[in-house]
C-alpha positions as CSV (number, residue, x, y, z in Angstrom):
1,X,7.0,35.3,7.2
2,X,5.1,33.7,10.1
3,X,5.0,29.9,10.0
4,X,1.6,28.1,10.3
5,X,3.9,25.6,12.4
6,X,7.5,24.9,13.4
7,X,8.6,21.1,14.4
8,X,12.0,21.1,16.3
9,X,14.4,18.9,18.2
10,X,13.4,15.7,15.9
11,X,16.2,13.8,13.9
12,X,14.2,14.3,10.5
13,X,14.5,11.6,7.5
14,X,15.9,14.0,4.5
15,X,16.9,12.9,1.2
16,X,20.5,13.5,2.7
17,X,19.8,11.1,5.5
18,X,19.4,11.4,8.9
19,X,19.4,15.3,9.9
20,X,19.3,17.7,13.4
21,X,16.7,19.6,11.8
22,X,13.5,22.1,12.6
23,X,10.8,21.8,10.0
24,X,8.7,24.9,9.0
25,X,5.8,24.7,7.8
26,X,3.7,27.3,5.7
27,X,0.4,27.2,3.7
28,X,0.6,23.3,3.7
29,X,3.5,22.6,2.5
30,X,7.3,22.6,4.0
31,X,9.1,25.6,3.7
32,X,12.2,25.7,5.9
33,X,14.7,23.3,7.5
34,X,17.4,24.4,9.4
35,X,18.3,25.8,12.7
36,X,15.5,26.4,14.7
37,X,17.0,29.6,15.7
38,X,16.9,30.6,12.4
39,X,13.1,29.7,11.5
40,X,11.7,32.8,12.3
41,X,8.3,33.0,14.4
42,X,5.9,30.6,14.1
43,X,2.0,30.4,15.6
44,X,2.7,26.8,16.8
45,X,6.3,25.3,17.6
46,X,6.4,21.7,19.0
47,X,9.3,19.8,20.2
48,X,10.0,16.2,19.0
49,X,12.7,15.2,20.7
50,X,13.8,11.8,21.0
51,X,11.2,11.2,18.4
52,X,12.1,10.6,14.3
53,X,10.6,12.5,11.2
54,X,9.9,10.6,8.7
55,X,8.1,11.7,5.0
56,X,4.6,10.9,5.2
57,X,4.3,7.2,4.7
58,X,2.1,6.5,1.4
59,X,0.3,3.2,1.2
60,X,-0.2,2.6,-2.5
61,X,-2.1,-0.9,-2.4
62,X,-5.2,-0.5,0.1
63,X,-8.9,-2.4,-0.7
64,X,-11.6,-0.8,1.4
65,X,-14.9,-2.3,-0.4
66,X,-16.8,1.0,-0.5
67,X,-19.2,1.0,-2.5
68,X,-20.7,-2.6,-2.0
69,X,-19.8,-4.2,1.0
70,X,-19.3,-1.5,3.5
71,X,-19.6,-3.8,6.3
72,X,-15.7,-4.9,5.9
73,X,-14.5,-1.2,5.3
74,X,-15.5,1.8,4.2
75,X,-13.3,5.1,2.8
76,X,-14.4,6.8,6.3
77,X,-12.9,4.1,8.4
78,X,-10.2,2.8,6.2
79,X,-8.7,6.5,6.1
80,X,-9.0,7.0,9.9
81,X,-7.3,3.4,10.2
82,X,-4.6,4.9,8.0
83,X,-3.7,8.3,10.0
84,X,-4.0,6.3,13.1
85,X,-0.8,4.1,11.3
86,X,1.3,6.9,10.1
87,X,-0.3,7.1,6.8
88,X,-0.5,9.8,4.8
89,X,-1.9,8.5,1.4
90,X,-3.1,5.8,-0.2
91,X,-4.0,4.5,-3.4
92,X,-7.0,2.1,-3.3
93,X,-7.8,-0.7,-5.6
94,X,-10.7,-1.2,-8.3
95,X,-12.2,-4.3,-7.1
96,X,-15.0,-2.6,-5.3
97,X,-18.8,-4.1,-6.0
98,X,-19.4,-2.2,-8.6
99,X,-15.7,-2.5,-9.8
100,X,-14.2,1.0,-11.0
101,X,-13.8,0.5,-14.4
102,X,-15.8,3.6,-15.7
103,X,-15.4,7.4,-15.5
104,X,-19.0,7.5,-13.6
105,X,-17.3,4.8,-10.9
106,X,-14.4,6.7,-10.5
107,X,-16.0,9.9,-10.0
108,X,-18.2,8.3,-7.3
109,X,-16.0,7.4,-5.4
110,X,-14.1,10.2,-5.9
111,X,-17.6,12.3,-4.6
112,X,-17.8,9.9,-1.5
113,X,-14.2,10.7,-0.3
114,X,-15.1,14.2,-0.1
115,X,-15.3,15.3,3.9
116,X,-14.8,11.7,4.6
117,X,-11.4,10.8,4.1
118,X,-8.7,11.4,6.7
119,X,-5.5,11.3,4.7
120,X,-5.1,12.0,1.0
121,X,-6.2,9.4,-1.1
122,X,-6.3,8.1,-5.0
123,X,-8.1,5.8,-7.5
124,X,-7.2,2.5,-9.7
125,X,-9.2,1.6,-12.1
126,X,-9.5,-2.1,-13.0
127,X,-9.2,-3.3,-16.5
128,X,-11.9,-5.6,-17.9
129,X,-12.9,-7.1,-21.5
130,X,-15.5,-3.8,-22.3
131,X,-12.2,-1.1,-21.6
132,X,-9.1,-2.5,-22.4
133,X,-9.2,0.4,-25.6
134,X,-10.1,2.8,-23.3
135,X,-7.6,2.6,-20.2
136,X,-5.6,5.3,-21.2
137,X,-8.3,8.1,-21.2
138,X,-9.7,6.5,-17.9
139,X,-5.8,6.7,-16.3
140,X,-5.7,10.0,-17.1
141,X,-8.1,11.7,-14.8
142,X,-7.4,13.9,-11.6
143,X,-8.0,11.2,-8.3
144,X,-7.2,8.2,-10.9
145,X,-3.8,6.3,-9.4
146,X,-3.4,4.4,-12.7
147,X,-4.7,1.0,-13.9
148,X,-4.9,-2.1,-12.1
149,X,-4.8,-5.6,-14.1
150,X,-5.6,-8.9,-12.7
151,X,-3.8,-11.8,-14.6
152,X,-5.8,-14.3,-12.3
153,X,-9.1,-13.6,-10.3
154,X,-8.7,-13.0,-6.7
155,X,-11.2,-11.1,-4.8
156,X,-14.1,-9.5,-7.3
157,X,-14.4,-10.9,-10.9
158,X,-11.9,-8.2,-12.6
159,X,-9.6,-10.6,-14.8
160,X,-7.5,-10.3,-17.4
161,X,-5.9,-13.5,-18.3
162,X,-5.1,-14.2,-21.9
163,X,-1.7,-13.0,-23.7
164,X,-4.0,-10.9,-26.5
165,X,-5.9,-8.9,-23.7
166,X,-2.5,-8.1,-21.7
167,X,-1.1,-6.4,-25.3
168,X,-4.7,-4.5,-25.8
169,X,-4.9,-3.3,-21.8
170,X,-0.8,-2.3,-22.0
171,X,-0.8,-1.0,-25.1
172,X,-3.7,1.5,-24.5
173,X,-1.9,2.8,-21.0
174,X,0.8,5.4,-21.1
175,X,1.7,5.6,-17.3
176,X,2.8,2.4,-15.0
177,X,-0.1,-0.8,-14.7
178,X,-0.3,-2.5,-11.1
179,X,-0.4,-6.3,-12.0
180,X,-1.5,-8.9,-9.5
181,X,0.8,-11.6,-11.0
182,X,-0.8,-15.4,-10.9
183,X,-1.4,-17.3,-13.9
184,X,-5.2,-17.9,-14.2
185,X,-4.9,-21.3,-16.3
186,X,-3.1,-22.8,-13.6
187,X,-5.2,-21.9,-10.9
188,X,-7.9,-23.6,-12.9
189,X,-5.9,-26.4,-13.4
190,X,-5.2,-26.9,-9.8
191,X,-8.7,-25.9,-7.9
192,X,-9.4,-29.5,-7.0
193,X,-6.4,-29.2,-4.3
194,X,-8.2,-26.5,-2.5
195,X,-11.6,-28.0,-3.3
196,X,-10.2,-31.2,-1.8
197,X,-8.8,-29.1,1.4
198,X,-12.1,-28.7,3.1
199,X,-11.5,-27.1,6.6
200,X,-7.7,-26.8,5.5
201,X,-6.1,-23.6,4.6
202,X,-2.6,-25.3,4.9
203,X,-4.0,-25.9,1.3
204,X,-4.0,-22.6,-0.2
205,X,-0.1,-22.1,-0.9
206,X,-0.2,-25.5,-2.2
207,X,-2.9,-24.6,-5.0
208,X,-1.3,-20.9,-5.7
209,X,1.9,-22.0,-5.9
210,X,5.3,-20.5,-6.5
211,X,4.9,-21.9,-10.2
212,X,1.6,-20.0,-10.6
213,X,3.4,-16.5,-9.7
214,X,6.5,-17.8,-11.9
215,X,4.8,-18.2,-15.1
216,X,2.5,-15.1,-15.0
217,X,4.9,-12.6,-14.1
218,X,7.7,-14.5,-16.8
219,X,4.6,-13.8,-19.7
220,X,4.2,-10.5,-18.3
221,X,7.1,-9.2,-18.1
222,X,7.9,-10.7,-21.6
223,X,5.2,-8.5,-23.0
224,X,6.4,-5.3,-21.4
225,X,9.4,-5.6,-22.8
226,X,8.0,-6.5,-26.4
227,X,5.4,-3.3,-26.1
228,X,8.0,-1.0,-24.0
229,X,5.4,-0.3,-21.1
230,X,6.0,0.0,-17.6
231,X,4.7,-2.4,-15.2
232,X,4.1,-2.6,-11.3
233,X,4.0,-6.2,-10.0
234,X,2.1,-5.8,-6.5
235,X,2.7,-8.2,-3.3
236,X,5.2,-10.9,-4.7
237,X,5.7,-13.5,-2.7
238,X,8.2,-15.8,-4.7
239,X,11.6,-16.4,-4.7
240,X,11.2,-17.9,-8.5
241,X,9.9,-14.1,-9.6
242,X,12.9,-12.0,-8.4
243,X,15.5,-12.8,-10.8
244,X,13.4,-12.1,-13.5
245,X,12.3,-8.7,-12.0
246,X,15.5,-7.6,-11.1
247,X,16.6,-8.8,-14.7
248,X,13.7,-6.4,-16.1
249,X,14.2,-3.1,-14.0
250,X,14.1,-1.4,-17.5
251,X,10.5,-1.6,-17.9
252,X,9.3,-3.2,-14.3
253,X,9.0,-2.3,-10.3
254,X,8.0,-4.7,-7.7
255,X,6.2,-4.8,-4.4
256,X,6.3,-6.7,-1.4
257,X,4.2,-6.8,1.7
258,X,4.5,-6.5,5.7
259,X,2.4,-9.9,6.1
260,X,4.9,-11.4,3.7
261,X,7.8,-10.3,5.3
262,X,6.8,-11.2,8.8
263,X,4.7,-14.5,8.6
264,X,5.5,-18.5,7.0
265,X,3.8,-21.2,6.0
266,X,2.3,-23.7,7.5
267,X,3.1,-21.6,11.1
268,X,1.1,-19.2,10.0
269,X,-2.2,-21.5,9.2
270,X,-1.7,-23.5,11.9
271,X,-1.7,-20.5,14.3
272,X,-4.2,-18.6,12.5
273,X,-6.2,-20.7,10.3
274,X,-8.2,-18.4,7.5
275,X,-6.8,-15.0,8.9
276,X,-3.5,-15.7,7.2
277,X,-5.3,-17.0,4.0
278,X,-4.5,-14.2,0.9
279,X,-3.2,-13.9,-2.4
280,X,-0.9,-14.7,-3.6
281,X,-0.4,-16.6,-0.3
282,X,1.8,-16.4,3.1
283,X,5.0,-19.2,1.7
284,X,7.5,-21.2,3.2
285,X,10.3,-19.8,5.4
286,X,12.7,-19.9,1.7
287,X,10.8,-17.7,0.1
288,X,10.8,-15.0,2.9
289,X,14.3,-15.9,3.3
290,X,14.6,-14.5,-0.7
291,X,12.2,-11.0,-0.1
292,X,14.6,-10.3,2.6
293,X,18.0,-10.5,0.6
294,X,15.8,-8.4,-2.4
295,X,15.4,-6.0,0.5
296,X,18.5,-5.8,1.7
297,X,20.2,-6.1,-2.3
298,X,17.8,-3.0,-3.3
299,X,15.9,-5.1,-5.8
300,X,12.4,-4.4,-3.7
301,X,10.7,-0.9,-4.9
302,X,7.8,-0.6,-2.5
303,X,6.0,-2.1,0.5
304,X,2.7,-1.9,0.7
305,X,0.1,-3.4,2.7
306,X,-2.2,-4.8,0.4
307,X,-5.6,-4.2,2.8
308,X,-8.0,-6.2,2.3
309,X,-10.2,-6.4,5.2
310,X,-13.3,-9.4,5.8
311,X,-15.6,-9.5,8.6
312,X,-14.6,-12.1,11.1
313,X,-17.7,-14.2,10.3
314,X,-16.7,-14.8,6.8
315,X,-13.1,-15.6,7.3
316,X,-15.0,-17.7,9.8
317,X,-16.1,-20.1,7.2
318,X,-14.0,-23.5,6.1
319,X,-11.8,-23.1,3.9
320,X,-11.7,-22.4,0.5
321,X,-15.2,-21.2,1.1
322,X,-13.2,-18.5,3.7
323,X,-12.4,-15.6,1.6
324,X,-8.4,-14.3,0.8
325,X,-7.5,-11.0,2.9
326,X,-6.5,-9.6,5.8
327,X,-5.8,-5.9,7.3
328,X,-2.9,-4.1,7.0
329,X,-2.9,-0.3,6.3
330,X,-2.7,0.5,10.0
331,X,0.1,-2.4,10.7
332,X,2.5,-1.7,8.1
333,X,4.7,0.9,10.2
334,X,4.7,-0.8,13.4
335,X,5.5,-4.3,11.7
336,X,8.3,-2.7,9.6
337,X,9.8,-0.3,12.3
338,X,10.0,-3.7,14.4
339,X,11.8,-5.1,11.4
340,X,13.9,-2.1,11.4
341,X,14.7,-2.4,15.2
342,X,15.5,-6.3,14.7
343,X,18.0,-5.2,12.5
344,X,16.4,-6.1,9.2
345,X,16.5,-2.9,7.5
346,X,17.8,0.5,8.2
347,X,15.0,3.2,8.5
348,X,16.9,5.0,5.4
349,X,15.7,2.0,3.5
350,X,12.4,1.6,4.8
351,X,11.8,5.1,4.1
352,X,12.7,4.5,0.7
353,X,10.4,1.7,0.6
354,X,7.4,3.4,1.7
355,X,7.5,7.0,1.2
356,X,10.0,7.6,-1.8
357,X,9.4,4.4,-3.4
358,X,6.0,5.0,-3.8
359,X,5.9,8.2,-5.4
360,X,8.4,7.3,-7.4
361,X,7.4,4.7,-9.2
362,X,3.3,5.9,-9.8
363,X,4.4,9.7,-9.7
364,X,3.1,10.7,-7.3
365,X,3.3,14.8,-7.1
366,X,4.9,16.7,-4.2
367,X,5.2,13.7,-1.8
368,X,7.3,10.9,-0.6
369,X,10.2,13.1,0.9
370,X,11.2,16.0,3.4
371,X,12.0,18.8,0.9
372,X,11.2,22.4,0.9
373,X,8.5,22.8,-1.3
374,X,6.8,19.3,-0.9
375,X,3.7,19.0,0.8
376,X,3.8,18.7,4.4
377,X,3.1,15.2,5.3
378,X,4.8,13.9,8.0
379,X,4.8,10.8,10.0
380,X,6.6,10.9,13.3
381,X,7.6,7.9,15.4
382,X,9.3,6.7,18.5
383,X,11.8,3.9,17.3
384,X,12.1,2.8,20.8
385,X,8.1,2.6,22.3
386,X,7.2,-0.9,23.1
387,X,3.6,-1.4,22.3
388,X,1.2,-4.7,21.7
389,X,-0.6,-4.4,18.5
390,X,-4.4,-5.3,19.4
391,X,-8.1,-6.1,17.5
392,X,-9.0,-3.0,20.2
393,X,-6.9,-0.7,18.2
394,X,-7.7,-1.7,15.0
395,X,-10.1,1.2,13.2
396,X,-11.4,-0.7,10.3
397,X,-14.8,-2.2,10.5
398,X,-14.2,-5.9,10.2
399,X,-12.2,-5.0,13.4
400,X,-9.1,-7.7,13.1
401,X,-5.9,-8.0,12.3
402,X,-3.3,-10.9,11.9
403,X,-0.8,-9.7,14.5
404,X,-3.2,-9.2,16.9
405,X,-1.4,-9.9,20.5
406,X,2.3,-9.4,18.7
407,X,4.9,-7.3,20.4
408,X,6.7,-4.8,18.8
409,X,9.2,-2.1,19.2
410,X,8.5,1.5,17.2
411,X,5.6,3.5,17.0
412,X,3.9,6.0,14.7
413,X,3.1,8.8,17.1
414,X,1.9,12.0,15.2
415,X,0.4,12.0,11.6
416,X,0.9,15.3,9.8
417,X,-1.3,16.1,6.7
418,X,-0.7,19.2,4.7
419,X,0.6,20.8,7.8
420,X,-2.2,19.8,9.4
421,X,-1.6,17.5,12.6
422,X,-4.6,14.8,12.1
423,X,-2.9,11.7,14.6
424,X,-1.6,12.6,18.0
425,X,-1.0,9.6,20.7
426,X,-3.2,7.6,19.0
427,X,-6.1,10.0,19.1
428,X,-7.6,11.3,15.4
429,X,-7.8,14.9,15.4
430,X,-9.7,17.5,13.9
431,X,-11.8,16.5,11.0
432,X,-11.3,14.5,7.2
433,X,-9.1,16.6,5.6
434,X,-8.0,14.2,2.7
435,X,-8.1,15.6,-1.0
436,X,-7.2,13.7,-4.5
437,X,-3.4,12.8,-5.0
438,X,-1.9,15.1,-8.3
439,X,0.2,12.9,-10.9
440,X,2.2,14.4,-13.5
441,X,0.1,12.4,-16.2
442,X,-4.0,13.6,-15.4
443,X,-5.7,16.3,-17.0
444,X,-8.4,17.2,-15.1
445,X,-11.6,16.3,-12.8
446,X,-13.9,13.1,-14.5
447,X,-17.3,14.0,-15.2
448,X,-20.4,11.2,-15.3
């Protein structure tokens, strides 16, 4: 057997650790490792040395607005942003304009990925009052990542906020909801603090407080365990919420963020004003203090960026008229490989964080680790380049990001899709080569 391509002299992330290991590579997905001498021919062998192999790093909370508001992001340029940061996948959320929430919305944008997207992509769709009764037929699909749920509204007008539609939406879904965790009542209850914040976005952790996480993802996570469902809570940001998810690991996973790791409030608004304002919000010093020691206990199942690109001129607007996002998908490997050079976090753990954690938990199929037999997606990095992370380098079309100017140490420096190598030296290769993500629970393509 000739190999399409044979990787060599890179110290390659394995489910056994760090390994001296060549990588074949046949037909898309990885068919040897072992001794180079060993491998047998293959039409293309390149040498990685001093360089690590990691499993294609899969992003599985992205937002990039397409359809509606392609002006921030569309699939085209949020893919290319995500090969150009070591990304091999990514799940993207349902709070487009028009929201996915039907079989004809997720078979758009299913259509308009085709030839367009640059790494391998999937699906939520968002629950809603009209389909709570039908999310489990809608989760089912080929391209579909699962269902999202909003317990309190944050960017789009998908909500789910009363204890009888949680029951209805979790009850109808077999595989694992992605919750965004605040507690709409209380963010009712304490708009005027924003409202009275003009020009102030020192305000927004203030109005979604910790207690506003606390007591959504408490009622939550009580109703899981009532119904028996499996649930995903995405970007917490609370100290308050990690007892109870680690006390809940029968029936829920957690995520955490980059931005959330890195940043702290006020520093962060006082340096950066509306960039830094999202949701659930950048906190104080004590609460990254407690994500850290989640990380570094195990507790933490995923990292992802949560995405959510606006145009500069928007975020430009006084706060709380600003709107809640920031960029991410191309950032998350450098800022975590500088955590992992600080010392925060071996890169066995971030690895387990962001490729194996991910496909874990949504099931994802044939991805997420350096197996023979698993697709070929590989991200390769230099732990030890020194680079400034710059708007220049930034693909998305808002064109920002929050650690613009920020120095870090490690680099992705070759993204490898199905075998294919798409990201070299931070030049995109070739053409879109992304195709639907498999899950072990879909049936089939959606028709309109």
């Amino acid at each position: 057997m000739t190999l399409d391509l044979l990787l060599t002299e890179g110290t390659v992330l394995t489910p056994s650790g760090r390994e001296s290991l060549a990588v074949g590579i046949k037909d898309g997905c990885i068919s040897y490792l072992g001794s180079p001498t060993e491998a047998g021919p293959a039409m293309t062998t390149i040498s990685l040395r001093g360089l690590h192999v990691l499993p294609g790093v899969i992003d599985s909370q992205v937002h990039f607005r397409e359809p509606g508001q392609p002006q921030k992001e569309d699939l085209e340029s949020g893919t290319r942003a995500a090969i150009l940061g070591g990304v091999t996948a990514i799940c993207e959320m349902p709070n487009t304009e028009p929201p996915t929430t039907t079989t004809a919305a997720l078979r758009e944008k299913l259509d308009r990925a085709v030839g367009r997207a640059w790494c391998d992509y999937a699906f939520f769709v968002g629950a809603r009052d009209d389909n709570l009764d039908q999310l489990g037929d809608l989760e089912r699909h080929l391209g579909c990542a699962g269902v999202k749920i909003f317990l309190g509204k944050s960017t789009g007008g998908l909500l789910v906020d009363t204890e009888e539609k949680i029951r209805r939406a979790l009850s109808s879904i077999r595989r694992r909801a992605a919750i965004h965790s605040e507690d709409e009542a209380r963010l009712e209850e304490r708009k005027s603090i924003a409202e009275a914040s003009v020009g102030d976005p020192r305000a927004h952790p203030e109005w979604r407080d910790a207690e506003t996480a606390w007591r959504s993802t408490e009622r939550l996570l009580r109703i899981a365990t009532e119904l028996g469902r499996r649930v995903h809570v995405l970007h917490v940001t609370t100290a308050d919420e990690i007892p109870l998810l680690a006390a809940a690991k029968d029936v829920a996973t957690f995520e955490i963020t980059p931005q959330h790791l890195t940043l702290t409030a006020p520093e962060c608004y006082d340096d950066l004003g509306t960039l830094a304002q999202m949701n659930p919000p950048i906190r104080t010093k004590e609460h990254r203090a407690a994500l850290w020691q989640a990380v570094d206990q195990g507790v933490v199942d995923v990292i992802g960026s949560d995405h959510a690109p606006h145009t500069l001129e928007e975020k430009g607007r006084p706060y709380p008229q600003s709107p809640s996002g920031m960029t991410g998908v191309q950032t998350l490997l450098p800022i975590m490989l500088d955590h992992v050079k600080a010392g925060r976090l071996t890169l066995e753990r971030l690895v387990d964080l962001v490729c194996a954690g991910p496909a874990r938990v949504h099931g994802i199929c044939s991805k997420g680790r350096i197996a023979v037999g698993f697709d070929a997606d590989l991200t390769i990095v230099d732990l030890e380049a020194q680079r400034r992370i710059e708007n220049s380098w930034i693909a998305s079309n808002c064109g920002w990001t929050p650690f613009d100017g920020k120095e870090v140490v490690g680099w992705p420096k070759m993204t490898v899709l199905r075998g294919q190598i798409v990201m070299r030296d931070d030049e995109v290769l070739e053409k879109p080569v992304g195709r639907p993500l498999r899950y072990g629970e879909t049936l089939g393509t959606p028709s309109a």
